[in-house]
GUKELUM-350699 format. One record per residue (C-alpha): residue in three letters; residue number from 1; x, y, z. Coordinates in steps of 0.05 Angstrom, whole numbers, plus 32768, in hexadecimal, padded with zeros to 4 digits. Example, Ala and Ser with C-alpha at 12.3 -4.5 7.8 and 13.67 -1.06 7.14 Angstrom:
+--------+-----+------+------+------+
! residu ! num !   px !   py !   pz !
+--------+-----+------+------+------+
!    Ala !   1 ! 80F6 ! 7FA6 ! 809C !
!    Ser !   2 ! 8111 ! 7FEB ! 808F !
+--------+-----+------+------+------+
***
This chain:
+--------+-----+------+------+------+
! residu ! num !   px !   py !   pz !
+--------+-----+------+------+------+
!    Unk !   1 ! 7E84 ! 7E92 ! 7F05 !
!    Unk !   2 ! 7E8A ! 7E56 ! 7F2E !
!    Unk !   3 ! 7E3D ! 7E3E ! 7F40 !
!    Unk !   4 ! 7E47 ! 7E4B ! 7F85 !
!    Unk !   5 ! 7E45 ! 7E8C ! 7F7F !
!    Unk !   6 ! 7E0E ! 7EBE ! 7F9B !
!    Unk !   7 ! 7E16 ! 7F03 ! 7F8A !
!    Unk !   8 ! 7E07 ! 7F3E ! 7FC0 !
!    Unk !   9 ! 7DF6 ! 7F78 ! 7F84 !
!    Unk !  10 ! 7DC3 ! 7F86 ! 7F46 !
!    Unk !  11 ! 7DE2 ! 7F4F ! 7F1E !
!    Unk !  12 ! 7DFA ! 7F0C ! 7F20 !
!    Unk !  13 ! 7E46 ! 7F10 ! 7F08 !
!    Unk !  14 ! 7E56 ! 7EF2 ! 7EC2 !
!    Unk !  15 ! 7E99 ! 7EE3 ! 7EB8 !
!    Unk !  16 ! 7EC0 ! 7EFB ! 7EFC !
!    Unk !  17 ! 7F0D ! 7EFA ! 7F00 !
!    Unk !  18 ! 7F24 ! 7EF3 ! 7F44 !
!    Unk !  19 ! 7F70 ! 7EEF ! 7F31 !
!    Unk !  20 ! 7F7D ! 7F2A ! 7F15 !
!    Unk !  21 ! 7F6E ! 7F33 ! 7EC9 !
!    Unk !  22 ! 7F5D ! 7F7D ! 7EAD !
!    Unk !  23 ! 7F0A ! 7F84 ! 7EA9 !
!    Unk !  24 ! 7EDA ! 7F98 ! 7E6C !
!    Unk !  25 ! 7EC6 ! 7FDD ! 7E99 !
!    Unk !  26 ! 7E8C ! 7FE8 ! 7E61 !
!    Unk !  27 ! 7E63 ! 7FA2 ! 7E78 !
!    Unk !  28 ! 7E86 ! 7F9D ! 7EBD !
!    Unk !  29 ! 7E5F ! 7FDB ! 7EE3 !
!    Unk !  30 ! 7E21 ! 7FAF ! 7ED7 !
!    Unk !  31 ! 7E33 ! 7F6D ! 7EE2 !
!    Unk !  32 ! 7E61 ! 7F64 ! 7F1F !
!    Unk !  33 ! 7E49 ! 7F6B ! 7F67 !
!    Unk !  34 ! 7E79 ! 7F96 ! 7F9F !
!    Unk !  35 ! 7E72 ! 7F48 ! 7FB9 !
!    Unk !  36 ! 7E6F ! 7F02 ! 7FB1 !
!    Unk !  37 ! 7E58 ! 7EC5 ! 7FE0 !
!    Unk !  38 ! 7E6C ! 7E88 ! 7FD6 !
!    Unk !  39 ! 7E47 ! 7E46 ! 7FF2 !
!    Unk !  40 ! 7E28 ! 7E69 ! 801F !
!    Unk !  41 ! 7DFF ! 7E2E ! 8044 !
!    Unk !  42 ! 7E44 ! 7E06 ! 804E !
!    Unk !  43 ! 7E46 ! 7DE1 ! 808B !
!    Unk !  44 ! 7E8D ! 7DE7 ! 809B !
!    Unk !  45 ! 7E96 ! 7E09 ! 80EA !
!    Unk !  46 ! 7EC8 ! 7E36 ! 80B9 !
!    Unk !  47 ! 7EAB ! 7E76 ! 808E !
!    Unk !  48 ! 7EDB ! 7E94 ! 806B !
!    Unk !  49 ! 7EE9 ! 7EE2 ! 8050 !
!    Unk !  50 ! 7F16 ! 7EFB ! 801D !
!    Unk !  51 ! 7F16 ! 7F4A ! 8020 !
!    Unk !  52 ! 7F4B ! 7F4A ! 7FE9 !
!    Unk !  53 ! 7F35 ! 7F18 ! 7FBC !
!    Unk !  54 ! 7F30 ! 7F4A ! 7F7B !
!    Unk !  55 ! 7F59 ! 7F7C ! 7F57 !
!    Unk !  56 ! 7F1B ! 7F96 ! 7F37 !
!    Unk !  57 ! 7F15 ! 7FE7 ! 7F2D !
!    Unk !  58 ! 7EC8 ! 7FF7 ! 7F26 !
!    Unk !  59 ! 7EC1 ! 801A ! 7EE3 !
!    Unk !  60 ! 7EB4 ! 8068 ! 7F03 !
!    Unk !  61 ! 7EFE ! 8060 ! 7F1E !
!    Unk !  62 ! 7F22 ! 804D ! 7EE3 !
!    Unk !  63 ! 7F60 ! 803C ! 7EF5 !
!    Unk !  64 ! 7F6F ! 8070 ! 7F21 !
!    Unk !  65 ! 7FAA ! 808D ! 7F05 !
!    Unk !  66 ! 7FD8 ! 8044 ! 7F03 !
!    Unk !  67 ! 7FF3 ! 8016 ! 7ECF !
!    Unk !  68 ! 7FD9 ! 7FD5 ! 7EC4 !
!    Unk !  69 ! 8013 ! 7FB6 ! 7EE6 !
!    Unk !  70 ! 800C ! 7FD8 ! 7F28 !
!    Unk !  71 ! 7FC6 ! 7FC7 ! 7F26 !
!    Unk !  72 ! 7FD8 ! 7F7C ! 7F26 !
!    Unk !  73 ! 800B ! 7F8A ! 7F60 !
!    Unk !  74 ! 7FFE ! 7F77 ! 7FA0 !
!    Unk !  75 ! 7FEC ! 7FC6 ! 7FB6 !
!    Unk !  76 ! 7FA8 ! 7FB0 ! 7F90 !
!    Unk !  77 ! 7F97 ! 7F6C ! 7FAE !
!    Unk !  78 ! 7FB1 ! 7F35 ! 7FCA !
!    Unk !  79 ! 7FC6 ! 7F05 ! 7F93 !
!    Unk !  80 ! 7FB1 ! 7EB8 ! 7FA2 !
!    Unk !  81 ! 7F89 ! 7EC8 ! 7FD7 !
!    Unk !  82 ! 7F4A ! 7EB8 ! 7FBB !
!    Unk !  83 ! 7F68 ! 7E7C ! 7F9B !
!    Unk !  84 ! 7F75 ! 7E64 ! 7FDE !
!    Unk !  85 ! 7F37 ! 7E75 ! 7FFD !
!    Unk !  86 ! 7F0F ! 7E54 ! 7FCA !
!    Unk !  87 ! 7F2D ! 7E11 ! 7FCA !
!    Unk !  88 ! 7F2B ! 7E13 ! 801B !
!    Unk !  89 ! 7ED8 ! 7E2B ! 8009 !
!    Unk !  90 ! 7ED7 ! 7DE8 ! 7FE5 !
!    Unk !  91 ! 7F01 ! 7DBB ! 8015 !
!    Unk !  92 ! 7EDF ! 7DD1 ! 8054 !
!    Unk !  93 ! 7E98 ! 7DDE ! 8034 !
!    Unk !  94 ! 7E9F ! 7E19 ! 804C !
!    Unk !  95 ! 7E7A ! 7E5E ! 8041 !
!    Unk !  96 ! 7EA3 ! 7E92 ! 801F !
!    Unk !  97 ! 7E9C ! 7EE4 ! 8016 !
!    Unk !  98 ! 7ECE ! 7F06 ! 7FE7 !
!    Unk !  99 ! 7ECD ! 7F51 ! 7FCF !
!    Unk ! 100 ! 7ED1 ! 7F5F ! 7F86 !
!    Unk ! 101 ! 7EF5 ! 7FA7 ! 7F97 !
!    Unk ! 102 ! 7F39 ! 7FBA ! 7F9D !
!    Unk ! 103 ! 7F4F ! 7FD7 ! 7FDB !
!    Unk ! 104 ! 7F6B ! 8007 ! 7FB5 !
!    Unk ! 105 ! 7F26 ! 801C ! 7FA6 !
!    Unk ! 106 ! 7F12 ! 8010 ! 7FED !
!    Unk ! 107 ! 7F29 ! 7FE3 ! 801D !
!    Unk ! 108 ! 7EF9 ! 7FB6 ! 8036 !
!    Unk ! 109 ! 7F2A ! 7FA6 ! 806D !
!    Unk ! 110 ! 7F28 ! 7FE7 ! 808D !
!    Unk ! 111 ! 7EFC ! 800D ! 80B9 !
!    Unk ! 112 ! 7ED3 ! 804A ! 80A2 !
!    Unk ! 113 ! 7F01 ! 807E ! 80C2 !
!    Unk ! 114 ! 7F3D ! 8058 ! 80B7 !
!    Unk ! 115 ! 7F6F ! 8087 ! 8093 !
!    Unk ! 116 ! 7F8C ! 8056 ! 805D !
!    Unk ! 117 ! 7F44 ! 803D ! 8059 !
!    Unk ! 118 ! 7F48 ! 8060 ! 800E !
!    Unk ! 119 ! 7F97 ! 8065 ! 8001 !
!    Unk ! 120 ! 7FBA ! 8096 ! 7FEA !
!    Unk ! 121 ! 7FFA ! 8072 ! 7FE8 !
!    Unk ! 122 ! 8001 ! 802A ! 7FED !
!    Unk ! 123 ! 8048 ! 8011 ! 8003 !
!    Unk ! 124 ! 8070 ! 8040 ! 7FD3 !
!    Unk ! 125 ! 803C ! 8043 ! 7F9B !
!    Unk ! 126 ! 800F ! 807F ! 7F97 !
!    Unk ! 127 ! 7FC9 ! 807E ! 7F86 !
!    Unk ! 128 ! 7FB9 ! 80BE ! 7F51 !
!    Unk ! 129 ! 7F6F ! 80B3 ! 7F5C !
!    Unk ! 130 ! 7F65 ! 80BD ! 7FA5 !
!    Unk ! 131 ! 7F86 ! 80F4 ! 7FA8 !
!    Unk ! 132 ! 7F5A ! 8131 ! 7FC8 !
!    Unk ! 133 ! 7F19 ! 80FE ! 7FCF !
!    Unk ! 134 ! 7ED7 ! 8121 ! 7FF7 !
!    Unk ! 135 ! 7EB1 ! 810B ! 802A !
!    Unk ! 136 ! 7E7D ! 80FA ! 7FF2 !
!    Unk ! 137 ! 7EA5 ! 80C8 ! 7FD3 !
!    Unk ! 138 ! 7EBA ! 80AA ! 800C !
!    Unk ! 139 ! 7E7C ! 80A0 ! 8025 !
!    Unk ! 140 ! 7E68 ! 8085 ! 7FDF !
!    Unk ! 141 ! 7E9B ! 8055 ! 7FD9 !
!    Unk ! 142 ! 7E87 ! 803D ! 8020 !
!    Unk ! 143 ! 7E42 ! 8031 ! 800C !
!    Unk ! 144 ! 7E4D ! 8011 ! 7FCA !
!    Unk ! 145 ! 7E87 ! 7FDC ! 7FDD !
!    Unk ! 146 ! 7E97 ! 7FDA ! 801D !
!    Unk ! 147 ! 7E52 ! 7FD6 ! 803C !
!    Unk ! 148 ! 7E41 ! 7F99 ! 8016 !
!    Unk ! 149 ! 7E7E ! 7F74 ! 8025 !
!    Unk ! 150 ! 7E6C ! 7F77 ! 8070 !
!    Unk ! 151 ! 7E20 ! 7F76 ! 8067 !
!    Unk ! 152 ! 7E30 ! 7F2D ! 8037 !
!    Unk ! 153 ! 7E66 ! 7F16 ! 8072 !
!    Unk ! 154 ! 7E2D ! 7F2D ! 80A4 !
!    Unk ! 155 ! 7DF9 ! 7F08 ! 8086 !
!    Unk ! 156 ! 7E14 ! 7EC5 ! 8082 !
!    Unk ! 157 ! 7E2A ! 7EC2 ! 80CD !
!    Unk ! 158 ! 7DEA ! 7EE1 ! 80E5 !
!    Unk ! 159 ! 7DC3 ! 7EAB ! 80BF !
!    Unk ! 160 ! 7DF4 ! 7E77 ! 80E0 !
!    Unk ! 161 ! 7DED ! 7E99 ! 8129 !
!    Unk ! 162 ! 7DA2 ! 7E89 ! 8115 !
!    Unk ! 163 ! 7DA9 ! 7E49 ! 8100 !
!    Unk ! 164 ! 7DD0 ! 7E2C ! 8140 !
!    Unk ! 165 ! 7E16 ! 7E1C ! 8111 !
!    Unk ! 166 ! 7E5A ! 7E25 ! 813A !
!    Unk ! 167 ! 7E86 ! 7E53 ! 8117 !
!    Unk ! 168 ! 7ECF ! 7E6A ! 8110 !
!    Unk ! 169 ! 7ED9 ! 7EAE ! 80DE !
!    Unk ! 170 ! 7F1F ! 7EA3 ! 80B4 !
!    Unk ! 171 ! 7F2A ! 7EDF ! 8087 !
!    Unk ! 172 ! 7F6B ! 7ECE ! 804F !
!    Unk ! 173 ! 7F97 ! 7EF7 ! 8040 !
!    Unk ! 174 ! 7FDE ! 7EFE ! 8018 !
!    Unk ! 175 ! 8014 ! 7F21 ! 8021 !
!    Unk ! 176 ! 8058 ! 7F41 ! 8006 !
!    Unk ! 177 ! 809E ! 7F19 ! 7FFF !
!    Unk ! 178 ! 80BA ! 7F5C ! 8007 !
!    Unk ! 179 ! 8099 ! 7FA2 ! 8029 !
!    Unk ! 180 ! 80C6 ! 7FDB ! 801D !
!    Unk ! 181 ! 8105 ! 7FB3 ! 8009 !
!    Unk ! 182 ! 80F9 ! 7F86 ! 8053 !
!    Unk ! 183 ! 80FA ! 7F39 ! 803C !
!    Unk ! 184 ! 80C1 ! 7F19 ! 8065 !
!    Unk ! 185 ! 80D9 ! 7ED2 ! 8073 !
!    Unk ! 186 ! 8094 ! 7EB5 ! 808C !
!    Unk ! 187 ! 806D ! 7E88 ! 8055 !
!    Unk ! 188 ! 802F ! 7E91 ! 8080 !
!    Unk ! 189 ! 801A ! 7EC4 ! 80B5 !
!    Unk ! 190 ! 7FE5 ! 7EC3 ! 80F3 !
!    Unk ! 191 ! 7FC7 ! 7EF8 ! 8109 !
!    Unk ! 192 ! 7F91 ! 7EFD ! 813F !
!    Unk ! 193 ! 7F69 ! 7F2E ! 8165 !
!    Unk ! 194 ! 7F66 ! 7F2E ! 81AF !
!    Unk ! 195 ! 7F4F ! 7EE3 ! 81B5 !
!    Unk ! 196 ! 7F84 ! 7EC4 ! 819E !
!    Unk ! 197 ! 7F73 ! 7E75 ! 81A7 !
!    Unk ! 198 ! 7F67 ! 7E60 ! 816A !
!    Unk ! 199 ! 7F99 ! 7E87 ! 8146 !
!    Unk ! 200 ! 7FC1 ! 7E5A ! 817A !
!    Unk ! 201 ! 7FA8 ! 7E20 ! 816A !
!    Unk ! 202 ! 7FAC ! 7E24 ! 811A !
!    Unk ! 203 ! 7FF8 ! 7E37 ! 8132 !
!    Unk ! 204 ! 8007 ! 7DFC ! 8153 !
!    Unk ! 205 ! 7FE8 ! 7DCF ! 811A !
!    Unk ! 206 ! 800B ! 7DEB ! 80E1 !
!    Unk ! 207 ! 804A ! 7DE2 ! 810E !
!    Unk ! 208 ! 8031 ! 7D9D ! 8122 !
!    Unk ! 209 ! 8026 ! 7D88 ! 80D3 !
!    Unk ! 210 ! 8076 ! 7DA6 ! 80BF !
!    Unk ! 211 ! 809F ! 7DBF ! 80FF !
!    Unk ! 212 ! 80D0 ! 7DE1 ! 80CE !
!    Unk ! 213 ! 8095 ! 7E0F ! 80B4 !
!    Unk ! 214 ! 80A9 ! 7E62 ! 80CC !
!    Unk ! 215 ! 8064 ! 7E72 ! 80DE !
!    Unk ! 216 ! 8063 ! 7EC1 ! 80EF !
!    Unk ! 217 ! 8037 ! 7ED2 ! 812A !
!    Unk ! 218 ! 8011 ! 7F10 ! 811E !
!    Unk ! 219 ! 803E ! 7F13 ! 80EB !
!    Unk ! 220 ! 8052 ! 7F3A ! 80B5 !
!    Unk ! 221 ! 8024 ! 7F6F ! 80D9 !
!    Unk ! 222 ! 7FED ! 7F68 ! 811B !
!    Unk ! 223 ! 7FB1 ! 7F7E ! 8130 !
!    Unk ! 224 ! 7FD0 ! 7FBC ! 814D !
!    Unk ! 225 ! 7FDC ! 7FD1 ! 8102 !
!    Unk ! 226 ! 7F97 ! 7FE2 ! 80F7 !
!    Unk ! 227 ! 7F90 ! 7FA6 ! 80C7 !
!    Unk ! 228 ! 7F5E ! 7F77 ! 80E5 !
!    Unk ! 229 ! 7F21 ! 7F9C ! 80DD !
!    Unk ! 230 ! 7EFA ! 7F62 ! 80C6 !
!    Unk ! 231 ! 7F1A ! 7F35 ! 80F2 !
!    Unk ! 232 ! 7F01 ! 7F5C ! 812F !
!    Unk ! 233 ! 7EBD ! 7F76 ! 8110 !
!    Unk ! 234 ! 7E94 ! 7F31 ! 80F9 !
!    Unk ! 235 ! 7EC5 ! 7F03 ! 812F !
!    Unk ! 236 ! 7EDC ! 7F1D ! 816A !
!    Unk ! 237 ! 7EA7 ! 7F4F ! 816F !
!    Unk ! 238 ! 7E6A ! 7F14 ! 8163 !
!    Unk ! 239 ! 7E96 ! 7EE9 ! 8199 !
!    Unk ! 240 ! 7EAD ! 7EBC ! 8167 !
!    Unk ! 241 ! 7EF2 ! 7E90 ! 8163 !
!    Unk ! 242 ! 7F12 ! 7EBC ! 8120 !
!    Unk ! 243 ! 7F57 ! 7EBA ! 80FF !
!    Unk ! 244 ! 7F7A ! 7EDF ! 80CA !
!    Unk ! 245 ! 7FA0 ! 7EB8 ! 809B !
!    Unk ! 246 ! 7FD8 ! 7ED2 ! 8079 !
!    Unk ! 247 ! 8003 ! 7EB6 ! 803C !
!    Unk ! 248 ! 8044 ! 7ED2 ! 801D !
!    Unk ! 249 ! 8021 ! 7ED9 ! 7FD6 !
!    Unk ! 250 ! 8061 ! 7EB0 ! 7FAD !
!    Unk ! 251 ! 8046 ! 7E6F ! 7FCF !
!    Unk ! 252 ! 8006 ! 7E72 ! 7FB1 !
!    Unk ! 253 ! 800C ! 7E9A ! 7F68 !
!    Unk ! 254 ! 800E ! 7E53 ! 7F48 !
!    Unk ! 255 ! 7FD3 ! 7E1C ! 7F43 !
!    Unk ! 256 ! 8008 ! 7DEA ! 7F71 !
!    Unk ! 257 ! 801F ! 7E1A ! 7FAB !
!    Unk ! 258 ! 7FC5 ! 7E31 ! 7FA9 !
!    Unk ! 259 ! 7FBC ! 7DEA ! 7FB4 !
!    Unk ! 260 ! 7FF2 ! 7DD4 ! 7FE0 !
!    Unk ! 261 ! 7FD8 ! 7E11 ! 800F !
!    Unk ! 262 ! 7F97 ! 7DFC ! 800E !
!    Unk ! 263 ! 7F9A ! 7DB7 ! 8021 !
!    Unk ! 264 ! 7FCB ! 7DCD ! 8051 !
!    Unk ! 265 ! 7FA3 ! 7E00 ! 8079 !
!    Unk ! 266 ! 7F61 ! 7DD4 ! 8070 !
!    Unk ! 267 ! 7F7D ! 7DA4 ! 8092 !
!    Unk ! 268 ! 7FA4 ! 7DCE ! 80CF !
!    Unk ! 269 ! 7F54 ! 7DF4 ! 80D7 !
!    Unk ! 270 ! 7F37 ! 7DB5 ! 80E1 !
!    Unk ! 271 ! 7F6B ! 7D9A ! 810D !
!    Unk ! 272 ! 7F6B ! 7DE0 ! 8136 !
!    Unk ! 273 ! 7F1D ! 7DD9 ! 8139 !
!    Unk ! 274 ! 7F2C ! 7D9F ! 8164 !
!    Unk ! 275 ! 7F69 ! 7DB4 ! 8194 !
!    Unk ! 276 ! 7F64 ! 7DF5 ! 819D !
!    Unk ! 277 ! 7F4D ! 7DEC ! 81EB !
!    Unk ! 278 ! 7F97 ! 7DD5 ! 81F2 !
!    Unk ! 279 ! 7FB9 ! 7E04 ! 81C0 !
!    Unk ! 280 ! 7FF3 ! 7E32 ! 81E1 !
!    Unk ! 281 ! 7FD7 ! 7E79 ! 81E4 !
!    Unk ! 282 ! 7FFF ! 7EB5 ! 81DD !
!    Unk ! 283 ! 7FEC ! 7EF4 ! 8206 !
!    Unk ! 284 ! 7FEB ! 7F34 ! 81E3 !
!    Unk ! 285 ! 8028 ! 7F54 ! 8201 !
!    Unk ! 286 ! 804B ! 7F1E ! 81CC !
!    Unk ! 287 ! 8026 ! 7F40 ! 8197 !
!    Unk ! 288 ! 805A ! 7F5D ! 815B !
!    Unk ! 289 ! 804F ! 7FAB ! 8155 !
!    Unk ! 290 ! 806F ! 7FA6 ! 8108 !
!    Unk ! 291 ! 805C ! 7FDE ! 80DF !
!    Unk ! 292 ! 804A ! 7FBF ! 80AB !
!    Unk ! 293 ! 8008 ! 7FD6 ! 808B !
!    Unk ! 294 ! 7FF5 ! 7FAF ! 8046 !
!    Unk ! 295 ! 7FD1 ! 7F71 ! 8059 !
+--------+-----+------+------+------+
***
């Protein structure tokens, strides 16, 4: 495990694979965390939050009824996403909270009523295993990985709050090339919540840095999707400056396009950081109302 790792469980982690390798299920139940947080005192204005970071399916769950290849699809996770956020963790010293869950297990990026908050189906891919799940379960699943992803996320901003340090929440995400046979042209999607300044102003600098670059604006989905729950929950909500980042997961599924992102968007944060006063809002009657749902 990379050294900057804290774990939020009983164990510290030994061997944790973020990019989507099968698990040992008879040592993994003991020795990976619901989450991990990394660099936690960083002193970048940026913390950073990767609900998707991990294909993993806790040992009780098995593999809920799919092959191995859909569990390395992008129903699971988002692939490079971690990649990405890591490298930014390093270039910005900046903190960084990751689940260790699928969403397909629960979604971390979801609230607790939210109906795809434990799919069923994902995109066209059904999910055997929660099929007919109680109230029990649910509420079990809650408490043993999704409560500690928020309580970690929680944790590090309330010590910054405490500690007087400026901060903006970025949460990374990937997406699809194609949802439901719909090519999604965008390399790299913004999405914001009702304060949309920032998200503005990281616009306008990945524009200003390559004007050719099709930057989709609350795109390939929006806040009105039902997608932004930790967006809203640990930014907005707090009164903090927050962003969701999202990247088309074919530029960053190879060591070059991971790095090539990460430099790129280190750089546009830093340089949105600093002009974001002067960035060109948009109001939220020019938000997209796709359907999309996957992020």
């Amino acid at each position: 495990m990379n050294n900057r790792g804290e774990a939020w469980g009983p164990e510290r982690p030994v061997g944790v694979s973020m990019v989507g390798h099968q698990f040992d299920a008879s040592r993994e139940v003991s020795v990976v965390p619901p989450v991990l947080v990394f660099n936690a005192e960083g002193h970048s204005p940026f913390v950073l939050a990767c609900d998707h970071a991990s294909n993993r399916f806790p040992e009780p769950y098995g593999d809920l009824g799919l092959t191995p290849h859909q569990r390395l699809m992008h129903v699971a996770w988002d692939p490079g996403a971690m990649a990405v956020a890591l490298q930014l963790s390093d270039l910005l010293d900046a903190p960084l909270v990751a689940s260790t869950v699928s969403r397909l297990v629960i979604d971390c990026n979801r609230r607790h009523d939210a109906p795809d908050l434990i799919p069923i189906t994902s995109e066209r891919t059904e999910i055997p295993g929660n099929k007919g799940i109680g109230d029990n379960e649910r509420a079990r699943r809650i408490g043993a990985f999704h409560e500690p992803f928020h309580l970690a996320l929680e944790g590090v901003l309330d010590g910054r709050k405490a500690a007087g340090i400026e901060t903006v929440l970025v949460t990374v995400h990937s997406f699809t090339p194609v949802y439901k046979d719909v090519p999604r042209p965008w390399p790299i999607g913004l999405i914001h919540a009702h304060d949309d300044r920032f998200t503005a102003a990281l616009r306008d600098a990945l524009v200003a840095e390559d004007a050719e670059l099709n930057v989709g604006w609350n795109q390939p989905y929006s806040a009105l999707n039902g997608v932004t729950y930790t967006l809203e929950h640990h930014g907005e909500d707090r009164g903090l400056e927050a962003t969701m980042i999202e990247i088309r997961h074919d530029e960053i599924l190879e060591p070059e396009g991971v790095a090539r992102w990460a430099a790129r968007l280190a750089r546009c944060l830093e340089a949105a950081l600093g002009a974001r006063g002067g960035a060109t809002a948009t109001s939220p009657t020019d938000q997209d109302t796709s359907v999309h749902r996957r992020v």
